[in-house]
LUMTILUM-460598 format. One line per 3 residues: number of its first residue (from 1); for each residue z, y, x of C-alpha. Coordinates in nm, 4 decimals. Example, Ala and Ser with C-alpha at 12.3 -4.5 7.8 and 13.67 -1.06 7.14 Angstrom:
BEGIN
1	0.7800,-0.4500,1.2300; 0.7140,-0.1060,1.3670 .
***
This chain:
BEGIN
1	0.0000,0.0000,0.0000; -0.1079,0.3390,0.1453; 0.1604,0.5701,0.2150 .
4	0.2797,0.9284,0.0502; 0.0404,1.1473,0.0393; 0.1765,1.4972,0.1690 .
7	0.2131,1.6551,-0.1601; 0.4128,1.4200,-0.3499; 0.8107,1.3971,-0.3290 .
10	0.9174,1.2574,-0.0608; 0.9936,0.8790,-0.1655; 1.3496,0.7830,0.0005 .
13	1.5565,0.4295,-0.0778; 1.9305,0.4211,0.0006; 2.0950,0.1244,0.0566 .
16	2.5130,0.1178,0.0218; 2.7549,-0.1105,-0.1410; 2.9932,0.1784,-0.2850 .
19	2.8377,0.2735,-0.5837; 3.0165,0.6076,-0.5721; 2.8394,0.6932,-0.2255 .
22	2.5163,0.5678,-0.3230; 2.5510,0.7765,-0.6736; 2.7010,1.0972,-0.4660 .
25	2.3758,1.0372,-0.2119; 2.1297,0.9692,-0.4694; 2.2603,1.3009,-0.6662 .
28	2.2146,1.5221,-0.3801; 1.8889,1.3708,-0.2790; 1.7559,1.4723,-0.6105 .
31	1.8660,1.7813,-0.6159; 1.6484,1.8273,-0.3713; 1.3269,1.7188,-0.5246 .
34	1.3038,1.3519,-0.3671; 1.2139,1.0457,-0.5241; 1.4845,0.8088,-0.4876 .
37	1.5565,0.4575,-0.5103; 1.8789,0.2672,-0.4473; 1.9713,-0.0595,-0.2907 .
40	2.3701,-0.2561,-0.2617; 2.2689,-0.4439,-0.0254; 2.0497,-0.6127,0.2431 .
43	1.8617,-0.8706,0.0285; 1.7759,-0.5846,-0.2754; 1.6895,-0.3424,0.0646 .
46	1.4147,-0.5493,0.1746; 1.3020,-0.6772,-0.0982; 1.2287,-0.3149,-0.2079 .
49	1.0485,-0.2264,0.0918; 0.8197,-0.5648,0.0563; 0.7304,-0.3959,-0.2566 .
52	0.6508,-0.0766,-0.1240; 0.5926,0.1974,0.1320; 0.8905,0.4652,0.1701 .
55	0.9561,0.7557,0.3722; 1.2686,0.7577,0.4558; 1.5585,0.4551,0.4391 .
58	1.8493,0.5623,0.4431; 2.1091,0.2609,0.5029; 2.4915,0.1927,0.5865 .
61	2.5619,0.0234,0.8714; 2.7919,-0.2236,0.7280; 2.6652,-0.4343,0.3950 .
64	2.8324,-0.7215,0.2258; 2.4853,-0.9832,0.3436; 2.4844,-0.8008,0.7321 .
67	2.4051,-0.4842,0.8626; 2.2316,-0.2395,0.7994; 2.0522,-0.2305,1.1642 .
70	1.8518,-0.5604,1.0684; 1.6979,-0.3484,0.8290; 1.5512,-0.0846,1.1105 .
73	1.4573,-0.4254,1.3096; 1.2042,-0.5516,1.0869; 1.0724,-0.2577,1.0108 .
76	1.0333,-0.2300,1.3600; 0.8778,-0.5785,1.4203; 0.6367,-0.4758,1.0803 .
79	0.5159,-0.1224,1.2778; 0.6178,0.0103,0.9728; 0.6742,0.3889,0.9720 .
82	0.9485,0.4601,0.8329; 1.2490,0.7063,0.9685; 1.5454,0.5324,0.9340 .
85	1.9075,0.7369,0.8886; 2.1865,0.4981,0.9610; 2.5456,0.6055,0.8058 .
88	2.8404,0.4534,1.0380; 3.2316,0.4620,0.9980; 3.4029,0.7343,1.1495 .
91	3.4045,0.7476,1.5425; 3.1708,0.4304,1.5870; 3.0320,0.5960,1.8667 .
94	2.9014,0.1879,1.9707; 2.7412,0.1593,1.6222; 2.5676,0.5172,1.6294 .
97	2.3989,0.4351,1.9636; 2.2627,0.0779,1.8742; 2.1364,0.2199,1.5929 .
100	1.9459,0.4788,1.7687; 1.8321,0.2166,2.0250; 1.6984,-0.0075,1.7439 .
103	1.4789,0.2827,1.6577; 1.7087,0.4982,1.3798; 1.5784,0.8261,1.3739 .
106	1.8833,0.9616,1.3046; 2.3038,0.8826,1.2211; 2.5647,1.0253,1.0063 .
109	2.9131,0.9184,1.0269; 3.1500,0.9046,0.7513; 3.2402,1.1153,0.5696 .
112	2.9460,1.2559,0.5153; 2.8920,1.6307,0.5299; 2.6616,1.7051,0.2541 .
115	2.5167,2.0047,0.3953; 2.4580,1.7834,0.7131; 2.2940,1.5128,0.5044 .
118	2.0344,1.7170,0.3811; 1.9609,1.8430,0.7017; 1.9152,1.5411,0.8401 .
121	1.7113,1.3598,0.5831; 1.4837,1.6939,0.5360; 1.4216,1.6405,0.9273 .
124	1.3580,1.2942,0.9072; 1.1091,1.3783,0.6003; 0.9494,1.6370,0.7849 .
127	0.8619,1.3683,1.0569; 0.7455,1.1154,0.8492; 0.4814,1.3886,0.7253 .
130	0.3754,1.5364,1.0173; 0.3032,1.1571,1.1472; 0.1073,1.1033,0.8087 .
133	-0.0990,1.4553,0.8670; -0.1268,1.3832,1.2594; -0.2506,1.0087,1.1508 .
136	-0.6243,1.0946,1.0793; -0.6653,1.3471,1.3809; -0.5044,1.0591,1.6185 .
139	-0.7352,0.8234,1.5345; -1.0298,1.0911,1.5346; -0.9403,1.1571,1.9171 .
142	-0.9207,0.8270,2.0130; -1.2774,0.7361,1.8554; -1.4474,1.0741,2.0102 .
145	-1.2474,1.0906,2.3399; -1.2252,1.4754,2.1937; -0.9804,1.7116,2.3157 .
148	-0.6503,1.6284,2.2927; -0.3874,1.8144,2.0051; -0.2114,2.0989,2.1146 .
151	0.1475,1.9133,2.2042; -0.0373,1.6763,2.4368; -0.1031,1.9909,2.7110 .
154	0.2795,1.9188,2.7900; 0.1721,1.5582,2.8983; -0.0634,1.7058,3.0971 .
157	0.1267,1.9104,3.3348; 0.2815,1.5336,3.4407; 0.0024,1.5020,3.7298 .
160	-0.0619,1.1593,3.8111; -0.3439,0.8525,3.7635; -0.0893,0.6135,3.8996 .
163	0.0500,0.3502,3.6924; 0.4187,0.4547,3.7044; 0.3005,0.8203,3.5438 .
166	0.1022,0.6636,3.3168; 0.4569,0.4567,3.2457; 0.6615,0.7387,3.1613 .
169	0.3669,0.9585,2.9438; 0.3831,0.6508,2.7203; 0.7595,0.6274,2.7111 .
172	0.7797,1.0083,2.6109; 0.5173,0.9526,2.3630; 0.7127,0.6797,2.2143 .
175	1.0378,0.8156,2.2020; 0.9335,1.1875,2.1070; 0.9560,1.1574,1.7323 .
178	1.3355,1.0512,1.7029; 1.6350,1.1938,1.6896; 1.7733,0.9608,2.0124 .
181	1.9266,1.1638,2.3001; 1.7685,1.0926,2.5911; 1.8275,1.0839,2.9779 .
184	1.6054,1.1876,3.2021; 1.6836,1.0424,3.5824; 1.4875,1.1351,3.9062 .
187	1.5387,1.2986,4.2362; 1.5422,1.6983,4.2667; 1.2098,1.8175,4.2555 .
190	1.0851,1.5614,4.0174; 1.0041,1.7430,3.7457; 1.2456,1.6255,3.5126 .
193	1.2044,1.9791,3.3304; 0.8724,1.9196,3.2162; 0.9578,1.5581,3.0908 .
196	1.1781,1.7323,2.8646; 0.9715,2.0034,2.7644; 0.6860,1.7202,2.7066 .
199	0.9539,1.5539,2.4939; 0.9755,1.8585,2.2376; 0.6665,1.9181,2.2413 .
202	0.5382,1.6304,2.1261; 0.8341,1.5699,1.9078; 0.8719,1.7225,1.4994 .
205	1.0649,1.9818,1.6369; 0.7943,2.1241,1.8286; 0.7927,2.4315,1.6493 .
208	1.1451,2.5368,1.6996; 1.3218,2.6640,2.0137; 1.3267,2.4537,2.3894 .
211	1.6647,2.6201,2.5583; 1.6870,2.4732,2.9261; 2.0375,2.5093,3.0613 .
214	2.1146,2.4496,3.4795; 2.4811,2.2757,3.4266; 2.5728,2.2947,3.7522 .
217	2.4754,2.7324,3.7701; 2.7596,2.8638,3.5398; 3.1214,2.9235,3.6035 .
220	3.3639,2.6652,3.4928; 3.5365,2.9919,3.3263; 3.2199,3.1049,3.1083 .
223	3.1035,2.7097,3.0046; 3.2056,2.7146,2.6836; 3.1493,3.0589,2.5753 .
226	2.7975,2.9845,2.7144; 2.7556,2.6830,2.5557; 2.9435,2.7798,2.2107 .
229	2.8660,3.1557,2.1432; 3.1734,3.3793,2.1056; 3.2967,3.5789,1.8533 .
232	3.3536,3.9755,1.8753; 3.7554,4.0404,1.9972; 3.8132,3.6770,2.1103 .
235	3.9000,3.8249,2.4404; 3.8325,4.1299,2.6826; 3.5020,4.2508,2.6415 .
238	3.3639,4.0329,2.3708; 3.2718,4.3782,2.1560; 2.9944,4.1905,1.9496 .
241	2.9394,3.8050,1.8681; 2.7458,3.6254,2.0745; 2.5434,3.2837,2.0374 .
244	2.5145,3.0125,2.2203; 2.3168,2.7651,2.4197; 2.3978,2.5705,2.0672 .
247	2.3319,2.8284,1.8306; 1.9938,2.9300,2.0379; 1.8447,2.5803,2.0248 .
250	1.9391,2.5170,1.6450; 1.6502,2.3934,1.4671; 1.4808,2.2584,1.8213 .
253	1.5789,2.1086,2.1980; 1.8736,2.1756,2.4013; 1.7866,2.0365,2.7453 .
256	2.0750,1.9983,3.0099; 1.9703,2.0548,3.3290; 2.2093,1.8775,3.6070 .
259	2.4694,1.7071,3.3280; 2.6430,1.5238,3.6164; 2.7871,1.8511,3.7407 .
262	2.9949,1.9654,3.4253; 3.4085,1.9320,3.4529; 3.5980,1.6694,3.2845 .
265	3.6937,1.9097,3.0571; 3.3974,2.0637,2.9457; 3.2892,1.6943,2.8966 .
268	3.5248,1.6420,2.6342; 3.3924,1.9621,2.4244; 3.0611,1.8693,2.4527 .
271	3.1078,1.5209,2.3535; 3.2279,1.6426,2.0617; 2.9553,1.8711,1.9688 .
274	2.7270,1.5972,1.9937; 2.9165,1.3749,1.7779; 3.0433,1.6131,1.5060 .
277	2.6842,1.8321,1.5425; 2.9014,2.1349,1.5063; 3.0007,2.4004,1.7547 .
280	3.3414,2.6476,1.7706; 3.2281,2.9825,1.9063; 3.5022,3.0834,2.1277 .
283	3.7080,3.3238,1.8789; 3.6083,3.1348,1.5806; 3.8082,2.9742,1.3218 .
286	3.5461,2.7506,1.1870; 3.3046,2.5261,1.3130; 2.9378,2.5735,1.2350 .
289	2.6487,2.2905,1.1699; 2.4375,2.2399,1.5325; 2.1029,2.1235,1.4599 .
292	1.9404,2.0414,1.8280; 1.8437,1.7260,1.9800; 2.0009,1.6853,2.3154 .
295	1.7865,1.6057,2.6269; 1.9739,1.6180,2.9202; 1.8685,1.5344,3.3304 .
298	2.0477,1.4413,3.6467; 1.9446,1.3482,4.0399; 2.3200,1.1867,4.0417 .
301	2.3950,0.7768,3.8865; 2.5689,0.8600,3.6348; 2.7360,0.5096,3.5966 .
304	2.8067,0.5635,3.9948; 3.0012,0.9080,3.8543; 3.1435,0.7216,3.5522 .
307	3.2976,0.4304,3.8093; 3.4551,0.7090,3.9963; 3.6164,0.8867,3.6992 .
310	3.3779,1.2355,3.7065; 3.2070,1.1449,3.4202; 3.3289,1.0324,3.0863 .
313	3.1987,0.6965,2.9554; 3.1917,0.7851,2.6273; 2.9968,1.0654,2.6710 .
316	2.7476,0.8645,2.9021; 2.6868,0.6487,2.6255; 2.5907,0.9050,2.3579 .
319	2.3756,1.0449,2.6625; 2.1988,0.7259,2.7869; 2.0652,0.6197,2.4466 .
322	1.7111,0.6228,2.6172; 1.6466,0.6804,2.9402; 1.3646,0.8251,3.1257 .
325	1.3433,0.7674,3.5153; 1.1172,0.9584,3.7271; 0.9511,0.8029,4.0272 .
328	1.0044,0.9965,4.3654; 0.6773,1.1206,4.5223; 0.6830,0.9043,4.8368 .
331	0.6881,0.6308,4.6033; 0.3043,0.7388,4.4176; 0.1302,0.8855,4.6836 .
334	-0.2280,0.7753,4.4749; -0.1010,1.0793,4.3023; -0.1225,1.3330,4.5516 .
337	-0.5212,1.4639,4.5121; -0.4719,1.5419,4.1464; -0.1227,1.6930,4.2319 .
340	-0.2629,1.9398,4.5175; -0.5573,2.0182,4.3250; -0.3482,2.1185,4.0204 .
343	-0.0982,2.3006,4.2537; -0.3985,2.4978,4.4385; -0.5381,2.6092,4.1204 .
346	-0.2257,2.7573,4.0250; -0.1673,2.8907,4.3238; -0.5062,3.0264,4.2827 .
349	-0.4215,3.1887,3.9637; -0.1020,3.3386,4.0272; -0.2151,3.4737,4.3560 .
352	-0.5340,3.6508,4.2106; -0.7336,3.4759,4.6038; -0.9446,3.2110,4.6154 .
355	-0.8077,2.8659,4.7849; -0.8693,2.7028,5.0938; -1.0417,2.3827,5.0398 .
358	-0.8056,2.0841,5.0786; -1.0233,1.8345,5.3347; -0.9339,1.5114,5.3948 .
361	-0.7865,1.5493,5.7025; -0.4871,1.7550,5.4940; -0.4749,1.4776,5.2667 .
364	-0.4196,1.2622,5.5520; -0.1319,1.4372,5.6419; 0.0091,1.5139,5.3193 .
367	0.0497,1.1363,5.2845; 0.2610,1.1227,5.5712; 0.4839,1.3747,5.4838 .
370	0.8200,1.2416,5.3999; 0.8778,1.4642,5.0872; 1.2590,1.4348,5.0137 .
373	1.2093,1.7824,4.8056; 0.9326,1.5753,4.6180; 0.6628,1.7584,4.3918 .
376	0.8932,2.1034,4.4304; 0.8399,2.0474,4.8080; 0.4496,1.9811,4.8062 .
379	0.4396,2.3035,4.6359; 0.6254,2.4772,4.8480; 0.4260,2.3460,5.1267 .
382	0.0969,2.4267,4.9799; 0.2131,2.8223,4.8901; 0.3021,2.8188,5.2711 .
385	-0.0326,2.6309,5.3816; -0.2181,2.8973,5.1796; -0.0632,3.1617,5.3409 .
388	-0.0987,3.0643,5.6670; -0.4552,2.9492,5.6738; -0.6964,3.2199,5.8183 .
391	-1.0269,3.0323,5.7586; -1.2028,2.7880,5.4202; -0.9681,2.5268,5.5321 .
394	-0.6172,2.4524,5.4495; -0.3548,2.3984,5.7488; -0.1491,2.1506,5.6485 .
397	-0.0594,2.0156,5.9745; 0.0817,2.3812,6.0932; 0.2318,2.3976,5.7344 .
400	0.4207,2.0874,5.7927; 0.5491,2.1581,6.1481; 0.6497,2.4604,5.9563 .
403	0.9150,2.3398,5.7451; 1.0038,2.0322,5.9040; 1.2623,2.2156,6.0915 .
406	1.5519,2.0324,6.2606; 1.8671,2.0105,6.1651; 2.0299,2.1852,6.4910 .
409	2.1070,2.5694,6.4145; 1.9256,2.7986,6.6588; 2.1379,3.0044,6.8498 .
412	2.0791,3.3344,7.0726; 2.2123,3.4161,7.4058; 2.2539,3.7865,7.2997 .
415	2.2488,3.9661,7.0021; 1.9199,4.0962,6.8535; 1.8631,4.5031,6.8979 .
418	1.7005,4.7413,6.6773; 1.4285,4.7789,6.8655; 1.3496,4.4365,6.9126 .
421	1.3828,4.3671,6.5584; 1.1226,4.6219,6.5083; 0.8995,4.4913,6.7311 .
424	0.8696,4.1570,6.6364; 0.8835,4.1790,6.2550; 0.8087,3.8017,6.0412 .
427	0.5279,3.7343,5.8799; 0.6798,3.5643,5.6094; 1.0339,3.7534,5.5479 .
430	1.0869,3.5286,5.2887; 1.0541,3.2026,5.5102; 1.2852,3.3850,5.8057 .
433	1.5216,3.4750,5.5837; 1.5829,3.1112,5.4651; 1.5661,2.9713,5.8203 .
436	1.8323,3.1883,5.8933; 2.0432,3.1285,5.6017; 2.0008,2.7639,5.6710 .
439	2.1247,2.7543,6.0199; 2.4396,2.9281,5.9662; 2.4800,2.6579,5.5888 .
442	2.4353,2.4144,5.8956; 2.6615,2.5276,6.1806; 2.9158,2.5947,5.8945 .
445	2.8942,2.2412,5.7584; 2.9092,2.0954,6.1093; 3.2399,2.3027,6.2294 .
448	3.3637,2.1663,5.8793; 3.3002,1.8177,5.9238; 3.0140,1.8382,5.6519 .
451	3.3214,1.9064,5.4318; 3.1340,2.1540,5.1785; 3.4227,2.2816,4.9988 .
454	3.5600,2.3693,5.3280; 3.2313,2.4890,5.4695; 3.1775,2.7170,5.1698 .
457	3.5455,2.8755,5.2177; 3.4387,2.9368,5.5406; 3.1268,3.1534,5.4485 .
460	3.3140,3.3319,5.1048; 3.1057,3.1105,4.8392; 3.1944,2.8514,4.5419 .
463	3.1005,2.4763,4.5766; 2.8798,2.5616,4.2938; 2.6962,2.7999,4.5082 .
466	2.6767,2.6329,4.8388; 2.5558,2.2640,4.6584; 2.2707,2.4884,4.5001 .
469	2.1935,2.6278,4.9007; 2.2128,2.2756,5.0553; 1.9463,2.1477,4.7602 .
472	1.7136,2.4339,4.7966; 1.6989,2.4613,5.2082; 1.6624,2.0671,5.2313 .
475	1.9403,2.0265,5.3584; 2.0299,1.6624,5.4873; 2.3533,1.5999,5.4493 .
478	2.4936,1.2634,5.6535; 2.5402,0.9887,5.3976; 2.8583,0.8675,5.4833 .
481	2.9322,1.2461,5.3019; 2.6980,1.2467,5.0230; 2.9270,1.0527,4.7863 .
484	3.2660,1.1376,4.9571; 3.4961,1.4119,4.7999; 3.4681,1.7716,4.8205 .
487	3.8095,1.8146,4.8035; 3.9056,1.9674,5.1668 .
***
């Protein structure tokens, strides 16, 4: 049987065993100008959706014949499409993410907020109808080899022919359209920001707002005003309300940038935002309804950080419902033609120049380049390579000598005058500045025993602010250190 056509009621079946619920859902549904059917349990469920094509299912997790999550299984095994809203008891956190790894595009827990039930089932509606209007123009594209729709440009600023890119464009594609939360995992420099942004793009929420948020970049003192808005005379200051990174995102994305790097305590408030979808704005005596989806990203193992007690398990379940992992660079060189050429032409563009060409010979060494900064680094490299090469070539090779620096500070036997300064000014102030900057991070670290708490005492900054120098100047730190304490 064909499915709903776009402008007839949505056609939703609920399946609960409290006939008070299912009335009290069934009510409110139709209030809303749905179609509605109702189940008690398992066995009427699917029997019902033998008989027909729905939109949305919306079932309890626990039924007198099973649970509810078989349900979303066959429907699953069937390819059928529809979005499934699970309802669990009360602080089932295990229950909500099973669900959503069975392929629920969405949860409630009990009780339910009505106001959040109608948000939830109008999104989950809203998907099932865009995938029904996106249906025809699919198939079109894949029978003309036509351009693609509009959200797939986000899938095309992943570079890459090789098969492991080709591996996570399909696993974005596929998890896009729910509700999930999603991890993304990968080394810095990866581009785990545009796997999220690819992720709301091509997700139902593309329309709404994609807030990106650098976790480890704001004070431990202004996280949750940050994250939760504030409201005008909580404190000092505040002379006006203020949203959030919450409050910003409603209706769309919230990506977290660098989740591994938020305090225990700030953990705990966030894992209830998720949970509860509802935010306190610092000030406030109410909470407020949330509507994002949560991507977040991390270079760090989170179960690594969750063994060691710096990251809460329960929060690193409702995190790691799905998980993304992106490859290192070193590990799909095949990709790095299409990634230079795509680099260079934006290069091109921002720079308002025309581009060396990139020969062989700099491909050749390209591939030999270690790249521990990954795609950021090749960049990087190729900005430098650009600006150093005088002729229709690129040089790569100089380029590479260039910031392959080693990890020894230089030092001067006297200091520099101001006439000597003057006379031998850098061609690249940008470049000197950072070489500098990273021999005295490095002579600081070494007097310190690679201690960076201690190292960044030394030189008047916050661990915060000398993890983001180490990251951006490369620098390696020894790896006996890399997982050992900060504390000095």
């Amino acid at each position: 049987m064909a499915l709903n056509t776009s402008t007839a009621p949505a056609h939703i079946l609920v399946v609960d065993d409290e006939p008070d619920l299912r009335t009290l859902y069934e009510l409110t549904l139709l209030r809303e100008g749905y179609q509605v059917d109702v189940a008690e349990n398992l066995e009427s469920g699917w029997q019902q959706l033998n008989e027909r094509r729905f939109d949305v299912l919306i079932t309890d997790m626990r039924l007198p014949d099973g649970l509810g999550i078989e349900l979303i299984q066959r429907l699953r095994a069937q390819q059928r499409n529809e979005r499934c809203v699970v309802i669990t008891a009360y602080g089932s956190a295990e229950n909500a993410v099973e669900s959503l790894k069975a392929g629920a595009f969405d949860y409630l827990t009990k009780p339910v907020n009505l106001r959040q039930f109608r948000a939830v089932i109008a999104s989950a509606v809203q998907d099932a109808r865009a995938q029904q209007a996106n249906a025809a123009t699919t198939r079109r594209t894949t029978e003309t080899g036509t351009s693609t729709p509009q959200a797939d440009l986000s899938l095309q600023r992943l570079v890459g022919p090789s098969a492991v890119m080709r591996a996570v464009k399909e696993r974005i594609t596929k998890v896009a359209r729910s509700m999930a939360p999603v991890l993304v995992c990968g080394e810095s420099g990866t581009g785990k920001e545009l796997v999220a942004n690819a992720l709301h793009a091509n997700s139902h929420r593309a329309s709404g707002p994609f807030v990106a948020v650098n976790c480890s970049a704001i004070p431990d003192t202004l996280l949750e005003a940050e994250f939760f808005g504030v409201r005008k005379g909580a404190y000092t200051g505040a002379t006006q309300d203020r949203e959030g990174f919450f409050q910003a995102a409603n209706g769309g994305t919230l990506f977290l940038d660098e989740i591994g790097d938020l305090p225990l305590a700030m953990q705990a408030k966030l894992l209830r935002a998720i949970q509860e979808r509802c935010v306190r704005p610092v000030g406030a005596t109410q909470e407020e309804p949330a509507d994002v989806r949560i991507v977040s990203a991390t270079h760090k193992n989170l179960a690594d950080e969750v063994q060691a007690g710096r990251f809460r398990q329960d929060l690193y379940y409702r995190l790691n419902v799905i998980e993304i992992d992106i490859p290192p660079l070193r590990e799909r060189r095949e990709d790095l033609p299409a990634l230079c050429d795509a680099l260079l032409k934006r290069i091109a563009a921002e720079s308002g120049l025309p581009v060396p060409a990139l020969t062989q010979t700099a491909l050749t060494h390209l591939a030999q380049h270690p790249f521990k900064g990954n795609v950021r680094e090749l960049e990087n490299l190729l900005h430098r390579a650009v600006a150093l090469s005088d002729g229709h070539e690129l040089q790569i090779e100089s380029a590479a000598q260039a910031v392959s620096q080693p990890l020894e500070p230089t030092t001067t036997s006297a200091p520099i005058t101001v006439a000597e300064a003057t006379s031998t000014l850098p061609d690249d102030l940008q470049r000197h500045l950072d070489l500098q900057e990273r021999d005295i991070l490095i002579k600081a670290l070494q007097e310190t025993g690679f201690n960076r708490t201690a190292a960044a005492a030394r030189l008047g900054l916050s661990l915060r602010q000398i993890r983001y120098r180490i990251a951006r100047l490369n620098i390696d730190m020894p790896q006996d250190h890399d997982a050992a304490s900060d504390a000095p």
